[in-house]
N, C-alpha and C positions, 0 to 999 in steps of 0.2 A: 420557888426557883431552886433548882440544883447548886448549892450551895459549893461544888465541884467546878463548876464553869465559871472561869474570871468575870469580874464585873466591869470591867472593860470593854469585853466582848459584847455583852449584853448592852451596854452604856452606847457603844456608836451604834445598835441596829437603834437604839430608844431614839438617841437622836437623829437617826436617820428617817424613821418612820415621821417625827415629830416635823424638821423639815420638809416634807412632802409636802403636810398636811394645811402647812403652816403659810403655801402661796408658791411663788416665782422663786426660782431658781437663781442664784448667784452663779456669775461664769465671768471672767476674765480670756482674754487670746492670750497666746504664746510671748511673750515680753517682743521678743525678736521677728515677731510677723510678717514684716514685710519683708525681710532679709532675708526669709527663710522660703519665699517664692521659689521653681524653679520651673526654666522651661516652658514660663508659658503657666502654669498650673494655676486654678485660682484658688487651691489647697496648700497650705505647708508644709511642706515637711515632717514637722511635729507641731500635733495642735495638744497643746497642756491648759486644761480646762479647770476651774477652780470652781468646785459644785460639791462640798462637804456636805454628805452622807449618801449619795450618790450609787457609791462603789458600781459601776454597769462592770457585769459579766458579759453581757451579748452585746454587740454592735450592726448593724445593717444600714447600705446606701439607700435612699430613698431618691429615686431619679426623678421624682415632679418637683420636689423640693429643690435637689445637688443641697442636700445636707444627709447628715450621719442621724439615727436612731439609736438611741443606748438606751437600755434598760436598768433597773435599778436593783441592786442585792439588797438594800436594807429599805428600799419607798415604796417596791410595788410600781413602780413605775413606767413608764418607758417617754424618752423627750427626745426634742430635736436639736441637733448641734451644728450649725453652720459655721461656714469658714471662717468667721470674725470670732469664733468661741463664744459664741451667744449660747444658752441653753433657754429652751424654753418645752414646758410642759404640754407632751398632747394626749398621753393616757394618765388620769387622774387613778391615784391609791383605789383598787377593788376592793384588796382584801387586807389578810398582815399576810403577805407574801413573797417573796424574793422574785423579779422575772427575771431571766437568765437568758436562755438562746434566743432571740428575734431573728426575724426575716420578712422580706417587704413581698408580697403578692401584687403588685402593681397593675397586672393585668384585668383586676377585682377590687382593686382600691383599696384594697384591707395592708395591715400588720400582724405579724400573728408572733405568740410571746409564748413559751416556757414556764409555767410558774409555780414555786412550791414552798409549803410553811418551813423545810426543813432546817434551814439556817432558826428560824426561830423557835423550832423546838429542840434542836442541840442546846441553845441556849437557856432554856427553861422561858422562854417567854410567851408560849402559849399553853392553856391549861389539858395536859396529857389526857385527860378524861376525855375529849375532844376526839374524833376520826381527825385523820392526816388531811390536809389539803395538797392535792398536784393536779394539775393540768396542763390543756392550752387554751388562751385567751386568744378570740377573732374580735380584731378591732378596726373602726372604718378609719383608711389611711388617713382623711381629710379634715375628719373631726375627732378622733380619739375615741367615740362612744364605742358601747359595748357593743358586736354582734351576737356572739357568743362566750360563754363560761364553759367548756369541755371537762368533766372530771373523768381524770385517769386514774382516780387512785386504789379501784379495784378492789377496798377492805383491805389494802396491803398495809403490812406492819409501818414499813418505811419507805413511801412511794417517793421519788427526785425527778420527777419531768424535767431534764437538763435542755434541750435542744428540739429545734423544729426545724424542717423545711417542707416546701411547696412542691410537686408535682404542674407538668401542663394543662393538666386537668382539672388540677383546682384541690387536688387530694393532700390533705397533711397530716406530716410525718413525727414521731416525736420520740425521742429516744430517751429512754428511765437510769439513772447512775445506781438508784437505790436496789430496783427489781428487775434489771437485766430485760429491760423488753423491747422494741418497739411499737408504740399504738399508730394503727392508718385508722384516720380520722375523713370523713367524708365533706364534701364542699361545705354542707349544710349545718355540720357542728355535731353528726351522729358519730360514734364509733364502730368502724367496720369488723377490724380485729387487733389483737394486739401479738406479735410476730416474737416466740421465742427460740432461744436457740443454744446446747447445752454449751459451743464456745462465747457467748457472751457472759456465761456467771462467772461470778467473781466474789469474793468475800471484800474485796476494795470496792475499787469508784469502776464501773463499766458501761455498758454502750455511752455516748457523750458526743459530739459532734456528728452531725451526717448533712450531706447533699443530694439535692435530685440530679441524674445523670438526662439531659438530652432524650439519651438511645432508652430512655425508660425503666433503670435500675438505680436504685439508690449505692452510695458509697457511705459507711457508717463507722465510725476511730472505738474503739472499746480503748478508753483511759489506762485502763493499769493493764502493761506490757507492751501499750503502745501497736496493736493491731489491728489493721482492719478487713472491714468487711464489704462484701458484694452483695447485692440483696436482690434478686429478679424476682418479678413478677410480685412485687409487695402488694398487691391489692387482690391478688389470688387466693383463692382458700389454700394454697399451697406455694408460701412463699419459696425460693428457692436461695438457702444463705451458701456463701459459699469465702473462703479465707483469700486476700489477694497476697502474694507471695512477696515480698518484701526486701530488697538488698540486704537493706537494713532496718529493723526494729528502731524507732524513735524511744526513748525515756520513757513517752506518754500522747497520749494523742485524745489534744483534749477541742478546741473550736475548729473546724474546716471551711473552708472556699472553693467553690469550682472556678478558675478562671474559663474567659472564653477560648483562650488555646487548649484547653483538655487537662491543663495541670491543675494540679489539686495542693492548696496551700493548707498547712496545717499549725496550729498555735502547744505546741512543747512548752514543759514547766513541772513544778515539783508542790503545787500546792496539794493535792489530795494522795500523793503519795504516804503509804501508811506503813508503819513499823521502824519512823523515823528516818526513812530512804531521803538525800538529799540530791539533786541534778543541776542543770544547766538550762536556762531557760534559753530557751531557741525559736526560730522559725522555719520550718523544712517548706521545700516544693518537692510535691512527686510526680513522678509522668508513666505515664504507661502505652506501649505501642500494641497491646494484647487485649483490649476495650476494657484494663483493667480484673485481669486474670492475675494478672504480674506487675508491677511496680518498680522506678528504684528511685533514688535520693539524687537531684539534680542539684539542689541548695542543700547548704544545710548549715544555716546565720543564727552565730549566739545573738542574744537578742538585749541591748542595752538596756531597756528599761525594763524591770523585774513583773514579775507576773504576768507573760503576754497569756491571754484566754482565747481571743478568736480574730478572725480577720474579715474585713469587708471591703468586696472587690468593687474599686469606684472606675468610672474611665480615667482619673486621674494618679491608677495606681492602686494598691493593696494597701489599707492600712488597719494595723494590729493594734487592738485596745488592751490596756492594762489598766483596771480599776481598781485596783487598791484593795485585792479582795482578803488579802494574807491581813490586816487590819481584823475582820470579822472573822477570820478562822484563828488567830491565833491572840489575837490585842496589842500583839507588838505594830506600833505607825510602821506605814510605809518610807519610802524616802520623800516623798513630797506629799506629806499630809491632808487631805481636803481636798486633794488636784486628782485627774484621772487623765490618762495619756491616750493621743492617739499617733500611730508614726505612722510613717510609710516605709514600705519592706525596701 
């Protein structure tokens, strides 16, 4: 082990991993849960979920269920979280790997998951002699088993599969923080290509959040400078990237939401900001009347609970998870230790 990296850090993925392996999930509801109804909603407001070693980076509505999916940074995970703050396991530990972006393919009955050893090799906890692990994981909605194991990681030094989404088609998408890429991925678990572009490189954290657009182009957040991208015809031998012009630059643009009105909700924050850059965790809306040529800031809400990562659009509302990820990147607890948040925007 890198005798460099706190033993802390290393200490909660151990027992996070160890957790996983180790059965059923502890979960607790919001103390205030009925009070915190509104409108009718059979959601809360804020659901504060008690699941120590957990940390989920990605969240997704699963509409057979009307429960939430979170994934897990330190289990390899991904489970299902209902309104009463139940968690309970539907993808069982594959690898030693962090799953990150989720998104539900319902049309196909699958989950499909982000997933990569890097948190555990910052940490010294897997042996460097080793190739990198990243991918995306195709998993059946209903039962959690495996369809497929996707490796994206190309012989690259330090591959980060941060994020996925679906197309109509069945085609998925997944975007690299480490190698500036993104791979289109075929229904069947093949790799078509993988989509670079010289504004995605970055020596920080880069591509990180995207959505499928309807009209058939992707919309994709590049993390450090907070920009995004247009992306037509991704399944072409000639993708077509193109910069959407922006009022305003966010900090960072790191989880995304397509709502059904055309606005595009984004999750702002300061965790992979590098060179000791500190911000303002937020939540923006953006809209665009130009199919997304152009952009500007409709919201733009600091965001109460500290490390919001991504948003998932329920009928009951937008709600943004914070998992406790600053815990595993830095060893200092969060403010409510062991718990992971969900609000509504």
């Amino acid at each position: 082990m890198d005798a460099s990296v706190p033993a802390s850090r290393r200490t909660l993925l151990r027992l996070g991993a160890v957790g996983a392996v180790g059965g059923a999930l502890a979960a607790a509801p919001l103390p205030a849960f009925a009070a915190s109804r509104s409108g009718g909603s059979p959601l809360p407001g804020t659901l504060s979920v008690n699941a120590p070693g957990v940390y989920p980076e990605g969240v997704a509505w699963d509409p057979r269920r009307k429960a939430f999916l979170v994934g897990s940074s330190a289990q390899g995970t991904i489970s299902v979280v209902k309104a009463d703050g139940s968690v309970t396991l539907l993808v069982a530990p594959f690898a030693q790997v962090s799953v990150l972006g989720i998104t539900v393919d319902a049309a196909r009955n699958r989950v499909l998951a982000a997933y990569t050893d890097y948190f555990f090799r910052l940490l010294g906890m897997v042996d460097p002699s080793q190739p990198p692990v990243s991918g995306v994981g195709v998993f059946d909605l209903t039962t959690g088993a495996v369809q497929h194991l996707v490796d994206l990681s190309a012989g690259q030094a330090e591959p980060r599969a941060n994020d996925v989404t679906v197309d109509d088609d069945g085609t998925i998408y997944v975007t690299d923080t480490g190698v500036d890429t993104v791979s289109v991925v075929s229904r069947d678990g093949k790799v078509i290509q993988v989509i670079q572009d010289d504004r995605f490189v970055t020596s920080d954290t880069g591509p990180n959040g995207i959505v499928a657009h309807p009209a058939g182009f992707l919309l994709m957040g590049k993390y450090d400078g907070g920009r995004l991208f247009r992306i037509d015809r991704p399944r072409s031998a000639r993708p077509v990237v193109s910069e959407v012009r922006l009022d305003r630059a966010p900090l960072s643009l790191d989880g995304l939401a397509l709502r059904k009105d055309g606005s595009l909700v984004a999750a702002v924050n300061d965790l992979s900001l590098s060179g000791g850059r500190t911000g303002r965790d937020a939540v923006v809306v953006l809209r665009s009347t130009d199919n997304w040529r152009t952009a500007r800031t409709v919201q733009d809400q600091t965001w109460p609970i500290e490390d919001p990562t991504t948003i998932a659009v329920t009928p009951y509302g937008d709600y943004v998870v914070s998992g406790g990820l600053r815990e595993i990147l830095t060893g200092v607890p969060s403010a409510t230790p062991g718990q992971f948040h969900l609000r509504r925007r």
